[in-house]
N, C-alpha and C positions, 0 to 999 in steps of 0.2 A: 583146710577148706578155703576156696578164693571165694569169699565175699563177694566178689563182684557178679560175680556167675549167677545173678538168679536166674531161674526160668524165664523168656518174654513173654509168657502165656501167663504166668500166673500174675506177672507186675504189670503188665501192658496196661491193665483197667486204671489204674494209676493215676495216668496222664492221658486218658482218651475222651472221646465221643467215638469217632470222629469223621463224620461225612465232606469228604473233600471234592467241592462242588465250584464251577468255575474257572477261568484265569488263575492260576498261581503265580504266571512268571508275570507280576505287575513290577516293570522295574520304579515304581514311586513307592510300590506298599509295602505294610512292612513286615519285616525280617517276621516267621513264625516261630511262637515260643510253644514250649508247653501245657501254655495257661490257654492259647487261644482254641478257637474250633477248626482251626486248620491245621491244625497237630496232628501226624496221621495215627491212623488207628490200628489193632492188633495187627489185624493180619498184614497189614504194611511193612508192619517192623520184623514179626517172623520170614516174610518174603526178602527185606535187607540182609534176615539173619543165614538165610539158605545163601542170600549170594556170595557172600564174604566167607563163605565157608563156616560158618558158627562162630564169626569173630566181634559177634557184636554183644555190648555187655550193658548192664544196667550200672551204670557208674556213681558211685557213690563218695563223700570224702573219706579222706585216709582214715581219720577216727571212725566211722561209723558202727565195724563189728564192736566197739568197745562200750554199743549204747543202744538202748530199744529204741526202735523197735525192729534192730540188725543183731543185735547181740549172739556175738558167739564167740566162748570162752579161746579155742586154739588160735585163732583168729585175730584176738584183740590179744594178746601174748604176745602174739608177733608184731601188731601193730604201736605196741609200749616198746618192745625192745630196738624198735626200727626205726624209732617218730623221726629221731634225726638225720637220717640215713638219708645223702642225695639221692644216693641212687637207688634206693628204694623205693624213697618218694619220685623218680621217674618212672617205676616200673608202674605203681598206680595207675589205672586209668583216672579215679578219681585224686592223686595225688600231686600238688602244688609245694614247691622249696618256698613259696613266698603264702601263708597261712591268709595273711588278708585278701589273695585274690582265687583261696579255695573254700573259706567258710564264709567271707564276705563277713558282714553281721548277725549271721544266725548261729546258733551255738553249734557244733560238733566239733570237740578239744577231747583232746586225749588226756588232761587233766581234769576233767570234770565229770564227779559220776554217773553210772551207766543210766539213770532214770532218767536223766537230764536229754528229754528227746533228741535225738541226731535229724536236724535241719538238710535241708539238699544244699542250702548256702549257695554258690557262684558253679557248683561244678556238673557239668552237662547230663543233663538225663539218661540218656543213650550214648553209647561211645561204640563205633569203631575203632578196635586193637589192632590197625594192619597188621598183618605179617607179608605180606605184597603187593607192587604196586597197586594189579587187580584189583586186590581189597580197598585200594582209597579208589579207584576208579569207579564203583563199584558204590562207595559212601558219597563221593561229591557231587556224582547224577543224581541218586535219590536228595541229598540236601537242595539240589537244582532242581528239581521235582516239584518236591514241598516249599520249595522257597525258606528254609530253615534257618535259623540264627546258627550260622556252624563256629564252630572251633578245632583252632589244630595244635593240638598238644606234642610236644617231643618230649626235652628234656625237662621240662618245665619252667625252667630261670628265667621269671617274667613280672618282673617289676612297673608294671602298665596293665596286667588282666586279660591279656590279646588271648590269650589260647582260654580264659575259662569264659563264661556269662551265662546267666538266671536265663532256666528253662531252653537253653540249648543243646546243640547237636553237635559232639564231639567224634573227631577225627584224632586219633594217636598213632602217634609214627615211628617212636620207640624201638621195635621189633625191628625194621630194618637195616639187621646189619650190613657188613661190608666194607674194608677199607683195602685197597687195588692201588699199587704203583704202578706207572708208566714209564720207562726213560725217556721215551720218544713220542708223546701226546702231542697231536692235532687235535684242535674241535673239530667236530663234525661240522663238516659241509667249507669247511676253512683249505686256502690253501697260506699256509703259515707253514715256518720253521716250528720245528718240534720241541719240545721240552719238557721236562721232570716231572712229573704229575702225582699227585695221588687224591684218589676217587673216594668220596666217605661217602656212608648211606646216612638218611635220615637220624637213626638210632646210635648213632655213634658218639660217646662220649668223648671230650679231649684226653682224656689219662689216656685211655686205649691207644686215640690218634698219635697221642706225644710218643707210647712204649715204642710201637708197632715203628714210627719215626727213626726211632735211638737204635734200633735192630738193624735198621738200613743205611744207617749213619745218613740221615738228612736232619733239615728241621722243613715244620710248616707255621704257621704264622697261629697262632691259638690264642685262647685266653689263660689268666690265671686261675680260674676255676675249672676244678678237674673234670666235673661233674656238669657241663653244658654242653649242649649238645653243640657237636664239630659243623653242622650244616641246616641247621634251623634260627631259630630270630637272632641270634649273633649275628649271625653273616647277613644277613637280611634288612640287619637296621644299623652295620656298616664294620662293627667286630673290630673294637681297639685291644693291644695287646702289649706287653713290655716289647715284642719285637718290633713294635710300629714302626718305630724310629729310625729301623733298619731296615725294615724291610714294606711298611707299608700297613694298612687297615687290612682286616680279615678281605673285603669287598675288593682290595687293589691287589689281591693274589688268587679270585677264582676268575677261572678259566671256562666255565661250564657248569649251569646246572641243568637238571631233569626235573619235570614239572610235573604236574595234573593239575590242567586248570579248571576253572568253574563247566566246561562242557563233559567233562569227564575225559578229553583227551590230553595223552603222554605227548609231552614237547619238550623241546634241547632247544636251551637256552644258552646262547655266545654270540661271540659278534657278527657273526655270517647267519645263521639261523635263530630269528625271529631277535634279533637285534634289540628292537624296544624296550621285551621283557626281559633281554637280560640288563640293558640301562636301569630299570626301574629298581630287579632285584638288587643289583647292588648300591645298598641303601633306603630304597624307599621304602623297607619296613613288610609286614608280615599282612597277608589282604592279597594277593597277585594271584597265588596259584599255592599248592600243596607241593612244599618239595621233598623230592626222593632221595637227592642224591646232588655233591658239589664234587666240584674237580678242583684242587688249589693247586699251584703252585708250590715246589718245593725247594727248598735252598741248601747251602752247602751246610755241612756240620759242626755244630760249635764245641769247640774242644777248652774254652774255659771262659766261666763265669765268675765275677766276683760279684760275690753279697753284701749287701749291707742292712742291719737292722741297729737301727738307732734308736732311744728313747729319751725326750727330754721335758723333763720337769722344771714349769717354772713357778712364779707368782704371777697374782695377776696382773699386778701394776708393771711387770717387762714381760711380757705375755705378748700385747701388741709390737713391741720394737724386735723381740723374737718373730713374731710372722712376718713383720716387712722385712729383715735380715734374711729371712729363708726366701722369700716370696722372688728377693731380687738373687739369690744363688743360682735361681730355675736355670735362666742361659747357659751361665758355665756349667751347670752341671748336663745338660743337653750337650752342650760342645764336647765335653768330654766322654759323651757315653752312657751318661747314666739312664735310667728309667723304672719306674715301677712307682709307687703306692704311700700314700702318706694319711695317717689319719691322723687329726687336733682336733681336739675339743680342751680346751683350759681345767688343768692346768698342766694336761700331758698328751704328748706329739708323739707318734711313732712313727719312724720311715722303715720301710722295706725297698731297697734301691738295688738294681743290677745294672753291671755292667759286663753288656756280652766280647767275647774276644777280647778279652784281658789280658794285658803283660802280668799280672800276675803281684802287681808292687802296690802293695797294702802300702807303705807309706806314703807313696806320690797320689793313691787313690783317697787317703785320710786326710792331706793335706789339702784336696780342692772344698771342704769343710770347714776350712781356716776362719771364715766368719762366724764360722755357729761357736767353734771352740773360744775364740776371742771375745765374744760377747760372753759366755761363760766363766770367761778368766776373769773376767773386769767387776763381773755380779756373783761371786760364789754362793752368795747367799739367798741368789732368788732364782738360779737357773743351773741343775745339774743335768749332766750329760753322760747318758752309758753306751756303747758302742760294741759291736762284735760282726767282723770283716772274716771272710770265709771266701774259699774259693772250691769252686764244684766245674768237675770233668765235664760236664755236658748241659743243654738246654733242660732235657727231662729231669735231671738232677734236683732239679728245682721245686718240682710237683713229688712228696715223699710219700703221697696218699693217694687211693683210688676213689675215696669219697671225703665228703666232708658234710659240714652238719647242714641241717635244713631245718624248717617244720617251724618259723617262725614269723611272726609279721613286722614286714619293713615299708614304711614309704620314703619315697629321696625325687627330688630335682635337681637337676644341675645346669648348668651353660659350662660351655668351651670357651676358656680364655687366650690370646693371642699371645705371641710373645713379645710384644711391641707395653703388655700392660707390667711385665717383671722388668724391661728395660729401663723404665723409671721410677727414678726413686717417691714420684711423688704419687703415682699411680698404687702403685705399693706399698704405700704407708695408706692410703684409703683403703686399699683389700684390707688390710691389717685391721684397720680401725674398725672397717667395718663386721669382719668376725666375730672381734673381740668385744665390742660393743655388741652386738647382737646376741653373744652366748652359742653361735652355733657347733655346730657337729661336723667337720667337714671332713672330705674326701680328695683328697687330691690325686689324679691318675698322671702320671709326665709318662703320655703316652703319643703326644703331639711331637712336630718337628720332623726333621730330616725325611724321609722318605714320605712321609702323611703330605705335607705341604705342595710337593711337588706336580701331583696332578692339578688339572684344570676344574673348577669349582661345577662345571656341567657334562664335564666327562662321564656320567652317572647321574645314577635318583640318590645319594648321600648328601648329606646335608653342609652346602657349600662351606659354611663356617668350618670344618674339620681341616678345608685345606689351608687356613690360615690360624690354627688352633698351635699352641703346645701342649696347653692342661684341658683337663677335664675336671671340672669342680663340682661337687656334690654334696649335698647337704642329704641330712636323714633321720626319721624320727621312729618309734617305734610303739609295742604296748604289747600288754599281758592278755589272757585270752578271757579275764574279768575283769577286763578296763570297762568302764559303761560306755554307752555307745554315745551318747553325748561329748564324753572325754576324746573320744577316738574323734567323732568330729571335729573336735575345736583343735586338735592335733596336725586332723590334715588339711585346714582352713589356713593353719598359723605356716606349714611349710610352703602354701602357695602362695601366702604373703610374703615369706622369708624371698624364697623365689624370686618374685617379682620386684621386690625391695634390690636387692641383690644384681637383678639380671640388670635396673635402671639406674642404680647407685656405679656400678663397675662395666660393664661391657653391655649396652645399648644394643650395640650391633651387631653379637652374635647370638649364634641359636645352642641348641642343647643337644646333645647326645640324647636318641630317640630310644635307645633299648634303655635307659636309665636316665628316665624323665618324670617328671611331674606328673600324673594320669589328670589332676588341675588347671594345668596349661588353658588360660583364657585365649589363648593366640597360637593353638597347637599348630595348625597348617606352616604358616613364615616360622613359628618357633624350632619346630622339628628338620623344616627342608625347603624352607628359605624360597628362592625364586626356580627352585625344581618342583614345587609343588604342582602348577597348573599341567607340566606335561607330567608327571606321573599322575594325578588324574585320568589326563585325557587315555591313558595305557590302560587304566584299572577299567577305564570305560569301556575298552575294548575288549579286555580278557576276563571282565567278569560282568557283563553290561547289566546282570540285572542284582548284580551286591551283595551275591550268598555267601561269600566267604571272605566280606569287610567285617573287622573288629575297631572296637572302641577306643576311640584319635588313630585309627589307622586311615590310608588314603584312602577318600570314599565313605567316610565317617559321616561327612557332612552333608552329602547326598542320601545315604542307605540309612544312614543309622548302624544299630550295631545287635 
């Protein structure tokens, strides 16, 4: 049985009155939830439901068959054996990878017994399940209608909240498959020289886009996660990846996207046709339009990668002289090739490092590490070091999984560090100090440099700091689904302090990677997208003027609301 399936005739009474009387499209007022009397009423929602072909569902969280007053045994069976299932929790319409921005504060945990009432929490009353463009065509007139708090869900991997919000109207995009090579792609309405394409729909995971890739011997420009959708907020809020370095930001390899914007019409978005919106999309983040479909760029085949995973243990007291030692390795290991993922938190570091297009020589690749081992030689007894160097046939070689786990709550901030800040020893030993004194959790992504840097800081709506970034630095906290809500507050009170301690102690003057950011951000506008914010405004102004489908810090936040 799909749970989500109720009747709208027997749930409708729910959320209604609802005489909807007057102006709705007031571009000042605001966004319609649930709760208000401009919520529309049954027969509204059964007249969306005839349009979309019966695609529209009463959406609930993932837990809720597991609890009254949903309970239903086959149903929550599936929902215990799946909890952490990416991609299950994408097929959800009520289903979120990041748990704090699908139960929010109200209880529905799959851990907790079924009497324990299942709350609606952050996830949208009503959902449209496209299965066609039609179908969101179809949902963003009637959210245009009623003036509705919309949300658009894909794959879910949304560390900001953008696709869920209290007493809103969901749009999921999921269903639309599709992934189309080209050899010889022009954008529409372009006269350009042709090249290598491949076209993802909405609903497309990267595992798929990566296989389908390796079949054709190309690569496209992805993330490390299998389980994010190939052409939703990734791409959108600018899609860093270990290939950055080589090939660019997810944003500096599409070529084209396909839209539904807030009037409910299909547009092709590139540089000759409607120009602005595709400046904004790449990068200005999720608020613009509904998209269906991206065209990227593809490149030639990588026929060897070398891995590296590192783990090293220290004490605390060379804990710090260990982060400045690595902190300042960042360059050469950029020059040489490397990229990919480091987490530290004291008193244990792990890197995950690749290096694409490899000769293949583990020793000349072990030896550009010669600081980390030499600081280890000198302290054996406050810093050990285990290593294991591998080498794999291909880019997809990399990803050995179709899913990975979900179903947990995380918050994180970051800023983007330059590489002018590991060039000095003295800047360096302040990151250090500052970690290590602070206790933090961090994330390091060496996904900056070479090809990221190269475009023009307004060449796009991305956020200028990326073209002078190497790292992406991230900090992040978490909790149990019985943490009390005061604990959860002072949790993510203390990471927007860390944050902002952080962004003024070390780098003033850049901004943050916007798909993995603070949702805290006192200065989200300059934070996210710097001196591109006023014209991506004036765009959002244009292709959505009266705000139906702005979310929470996204552009237009501070006019609409959310």
């Amino acid at each position: 049985m799909n749970i989500h399936r109720i009747l709208l005739i027997s749930t409708a009474f729910l959320f209604a009155p609802r005489e909807v009387t007057g102006s709705i499209l007031n571009r000042n007022s605001k966004l319609c939830t649930s709760s208000d009397s401009c919520w529309p009423d049954s027969p509204a929602w059964i007249q969306l439901n005839a349009s979309v072909s019966g695609h529209l569902v009463r959406s609930l969280p993932a837990a809720a068959p597991c609890h009254d007053p949903y309970y239903d045994a086959d149903a929550c069976a599936i929902a215990s054996k799946s909890w952490g299932d990416s991609i299950w929790r994408s097929n959800q319409p009520g289903g979120y990878q990041d748990t704090a921005w699908e139960n929010g504060d109200e209880p529905c945990y799959i851990d907790q017994p079924r009497n324990v009432t299942c709350q609606q929490g952050l996830v949208p009353i009503y959902t449209v399940a496209a299965e066609s463009v039609q179908d969101i065509r179809e949902a963003v007139k009637f959210a245009a209608k009623y003036h509705l708090r919309t949300r658009i869900k894909g794959a879910a991997h949304e560390f900001l909240g953008r696709s869920s919000g209290e007493g809103s109207f969901g749009i999921q995009t999921i269903k639309l498959k599709g992934i189309t090579f080209n050899d010889t792609f022009v954008p529409d309405g372009c006269d350009a020289t042709s090249q290598a394409t491949v076209t993802v729909g909405a609903g497309e995971h990267f595992y798929d886009l990566n296989k389908q890739c390796d079949a054709r011997r190309v690569v496209a420009v992805t993330g490390t996660s299998n389980t994010v959708g190939a052409a939703g907020g990734w791409l959108l809020g600018g899609g860093h990846s270990s290939l950055s370095p080589l090939y660019g930001l997810g944003v500096d390899n599409v070529l084209e996207f396909k839209v539904v914007t807030s009037d409910g019409q299909v547009r092709i978005a590139n540089e000759c046709q409607n120009p602005d919106l595709f400046w904004a999309l790449r990068g200005g983040g999720s608020g613009f339009a509904v998209t269906t479909s991206a065209t990227y760029k593809t490149h030639p085949y990588i026929t060897s990668v070398l891995g590296l995973h590192m783990v090293i243990n220290t004490t605390s007291d060379i804990y710090p002289t260990f982060l400045k030692t690595y902190a300042m390795l960042q360059p050469t290991l950029s020059d040489k090739g490397f990229s990919g993922y480091t987490s530290s938190s004291a008193p244990t570091t792990s890197m995950d490092l690749l290096q694409y297009n490899s000769d293949g020589n583990i020793t000349k690749a072990n030896m550009t590490f010669a600081p980390l081992f030499d600081l280890a030689a000198k302290n054996p007894d406050k810093m050990q070091i285990s290593t294991l160097f591998g080498i794999v046939p291909s880019y997809f070689s990399i990803f050995p999984n179709s899913t990975e786990e979900g179903g947990a709550p995380l918050i994180i901030g970051s800023r983007l560090f330059p590489r002018s800040m590991f060039e000095s020893e003295e800047q360096s030993e302040a990151l250090a100090r500052f970690f290590a004194q602070n206790n933090l959790n961090t994330t390091w992504h060496l996904v900056g440099g070479g090809k990221v840097n190269e475009p023009s800081p307004s060449d796009m709506g991305l956020n200028p700091s990326w073209r002078n970034a190497l790292h992406h630095i991230l900090i992040a906290d978490s909790w149990e689904s019985d943490t009390p809500i005061p604990e959860r507050n002072a949790k993510r009170k203390r990471l927007t302090d860390n944050v902002q301690k952080m962004a003024a102690a070390l780098v003033p003057n850049m901004g943050s990677y916007v798909n993995e950011a603070d949702r805290g951000e006192p200065n989200w506008q300059t934070t996210f997208w710097g001196d591109n914010y006023a014209r991506l405004l004036d765009i959002k102004m244009k292709y959505d003027p009266t705000g139906v489908l702005t979310c929470e810090k996204c552009v237009g936040y501070d006019v609409f609301g959310s």
